[in-house]
N, C-alpha and C positions, 0 to 999 in steps of 0.2 A: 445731613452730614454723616459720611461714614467713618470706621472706624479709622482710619488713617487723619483722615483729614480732625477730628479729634483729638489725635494723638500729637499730632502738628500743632493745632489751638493750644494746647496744654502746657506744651514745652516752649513757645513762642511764648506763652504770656508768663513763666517761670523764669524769663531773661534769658532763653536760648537762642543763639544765631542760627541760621540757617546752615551752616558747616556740621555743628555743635546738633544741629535738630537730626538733621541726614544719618550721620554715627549715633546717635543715640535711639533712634525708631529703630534701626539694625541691633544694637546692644540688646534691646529691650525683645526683639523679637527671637533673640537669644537665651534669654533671661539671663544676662550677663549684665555687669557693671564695669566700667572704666574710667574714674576720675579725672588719671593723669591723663590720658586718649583728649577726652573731652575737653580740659583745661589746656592740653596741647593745640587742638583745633580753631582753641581762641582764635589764635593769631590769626585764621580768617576768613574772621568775620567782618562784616560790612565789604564786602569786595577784596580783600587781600590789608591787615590790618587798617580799616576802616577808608581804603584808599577808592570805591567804589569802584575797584578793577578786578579782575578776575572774581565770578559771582561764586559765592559760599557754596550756593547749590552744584554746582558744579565740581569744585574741590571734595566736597563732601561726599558726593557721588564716586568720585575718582577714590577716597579714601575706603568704600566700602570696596570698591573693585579688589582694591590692596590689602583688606581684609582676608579676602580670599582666596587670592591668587599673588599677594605679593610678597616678596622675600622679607622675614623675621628673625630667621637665626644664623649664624655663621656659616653652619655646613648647606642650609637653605638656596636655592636661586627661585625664581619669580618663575611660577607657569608660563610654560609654552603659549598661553593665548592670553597673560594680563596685557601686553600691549595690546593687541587687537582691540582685547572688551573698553580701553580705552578709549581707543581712536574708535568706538561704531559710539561712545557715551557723548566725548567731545563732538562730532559729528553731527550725531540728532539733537546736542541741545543745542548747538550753532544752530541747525533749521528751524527746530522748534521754537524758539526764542529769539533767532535773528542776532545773535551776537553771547558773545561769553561774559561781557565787561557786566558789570551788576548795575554802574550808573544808568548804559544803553536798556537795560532792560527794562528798569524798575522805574525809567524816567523820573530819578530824582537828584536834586541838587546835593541837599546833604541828607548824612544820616545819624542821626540824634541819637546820644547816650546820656540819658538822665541819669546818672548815680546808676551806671549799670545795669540797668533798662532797656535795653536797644527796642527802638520804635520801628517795625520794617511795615511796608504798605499790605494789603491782604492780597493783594498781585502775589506775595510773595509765597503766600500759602500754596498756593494755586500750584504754581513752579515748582515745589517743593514734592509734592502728590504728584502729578506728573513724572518729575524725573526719577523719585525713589523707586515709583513701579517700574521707570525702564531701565533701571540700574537690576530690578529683582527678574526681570526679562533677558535683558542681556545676561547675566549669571545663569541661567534655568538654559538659555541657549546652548550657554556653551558647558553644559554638563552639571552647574555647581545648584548643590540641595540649599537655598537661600534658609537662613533661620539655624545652621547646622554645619558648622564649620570643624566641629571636635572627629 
């Protein structure tokens, strides 16, 4: 198991979703914290709050792009190339995975929250490592120093 895929097991068995894991392997590779970010991202989790639609990993993904390239502040607009690194993100994980929907991918019926617990399959891990590195790929493409946003 490498270091990533560790840092995944960790926060997955800490009651983190998959949205919530993506921004926080980012945070953390920053040595940054973000409460509200993270309790923001709740919302979704399990596919789009618990709707097994639009997959965590995927929003999560999209949220680091916005990290670094998307509009913050008033006088702010969004990089010249945050839509792009979007659509090359959306794009590979439709191939890679064969569909965005979380239920299509993770072929499962429901997804279980025990007092807070969310139980996701180890499929999910897997997805998780995969796309974080081509989220840290696409960023390094297109100029940005991942880990290093100040």
């Amino acid at each position: 198991m490498n270091d990533t895929a560790f840092r995944i097991y960790k926060l997955a068995s800490a009651g983190f979703c998959c949205s919530q894991i993506m921004l926080k392997l980012t945070l953390e590779e920053e040595e940054k914290e973000n409460a509200d970010l993270i309790r923001a991202i709740n919302g979704l989790c399990g596919g789009i709050g618990f709707t097994k639609k639009t997959c965590g990993v995927l929003t999560g993904g999209i949220g680091i792009i916005g990290l670094y390239a998307g509009k913050g502040e008033d006088r702010e607009v969004y990089k010249e190339d945050y839509k792009t690194m979007i659509e090359e993100y959306i794009d590979w994980f439709e191939e890679e995975f064969e569909s965005t929907e979380c239920g299509d991918i993770i072929g499962i019926q429901s997804i279980s929250d025990d007092v807070g617990n969310i139980h996701y399959p180890i499929k999910c891990g897997d997805i998780l490592q995969k796309s974080y590195e081509k989220v840290q790929e696409i960023l390094y493409k297109h100029g940005y120093e991942f880990g290093d946003r100040d």
